[in-house]
C-alpha positions in Angstrom: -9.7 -1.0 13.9 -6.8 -1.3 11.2 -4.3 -3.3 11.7 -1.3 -0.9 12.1 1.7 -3.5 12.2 0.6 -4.6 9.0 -0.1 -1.0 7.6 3.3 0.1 9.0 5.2 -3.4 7.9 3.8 -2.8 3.5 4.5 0.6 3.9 8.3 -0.5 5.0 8.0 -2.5 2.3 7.0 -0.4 -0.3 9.6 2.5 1.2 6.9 4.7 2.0 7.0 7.3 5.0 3.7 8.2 6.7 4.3 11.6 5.5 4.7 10.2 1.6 1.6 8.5 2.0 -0.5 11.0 3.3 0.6 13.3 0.6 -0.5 10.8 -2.0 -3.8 10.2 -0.6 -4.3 14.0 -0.1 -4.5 14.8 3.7 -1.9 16.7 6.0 0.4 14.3 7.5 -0.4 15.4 11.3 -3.9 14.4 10.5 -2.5 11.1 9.0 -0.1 10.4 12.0 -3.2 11.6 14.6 -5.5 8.7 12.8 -2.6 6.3 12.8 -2.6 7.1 16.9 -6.0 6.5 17.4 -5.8 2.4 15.5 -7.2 3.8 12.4 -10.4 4.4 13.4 -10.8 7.6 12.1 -9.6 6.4 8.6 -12.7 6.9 6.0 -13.4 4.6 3.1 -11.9 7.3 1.1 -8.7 7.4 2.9 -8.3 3.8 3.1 -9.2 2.9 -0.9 -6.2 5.7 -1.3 -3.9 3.6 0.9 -4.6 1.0 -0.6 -4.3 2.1 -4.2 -1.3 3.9 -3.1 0.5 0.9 -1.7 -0.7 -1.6 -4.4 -2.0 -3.8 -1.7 -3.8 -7.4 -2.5 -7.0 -7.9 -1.4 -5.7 -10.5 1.3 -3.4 -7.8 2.5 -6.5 -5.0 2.3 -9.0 -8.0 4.3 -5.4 -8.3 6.7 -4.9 -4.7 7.4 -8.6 -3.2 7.4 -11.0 -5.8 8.1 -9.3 -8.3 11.0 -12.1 -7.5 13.5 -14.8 -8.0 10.9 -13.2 -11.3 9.5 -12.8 -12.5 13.3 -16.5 -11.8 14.1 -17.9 -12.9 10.9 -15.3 -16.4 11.5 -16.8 -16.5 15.5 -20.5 -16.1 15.0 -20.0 -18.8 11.8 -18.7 -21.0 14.1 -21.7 -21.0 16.9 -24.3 -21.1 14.1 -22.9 -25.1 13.4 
């Protein structure tokens, strides 16, 4: 699942529209808009290194928006293993 107030909040940032971006990263925008819908899930790695090139995104903003549910499980089962 991406994080889509953070998505939505750097592409604000960066004065982006969804339709901008999913010209840039080379997809129709009602496809971009139906992934958006659906929490990202449907976003491949393709799609989302585009993004992220696209909005010149840090790699604590990429680990923010892309990765919250991995960094939360990897954080919970480190946790229990100590």
């Amino acid at each position: 699942m991406v994080n889509l107030n953070k998505l939505k909040g750097k592409m604000i940032e960066k004065g982006t529209t969804v339709s901008d971006l999913a010209k840039t990263i080379g997809i129709d925008k009602s496809t971009l808009y139906r992934k958006l819908r659906n929490n990202g899930e449907e976003i491949s790695i393709k799609e989302a290194s585009s993004i992220i090139k696209s909005l010149n995104l840090t790699i604590e903003e990429v680990n923010s928006i892309f990765f919250t549910q991995f960094v939360a499980f990897n954080a919970k089962d480190s946790k229990l293993s100590h």
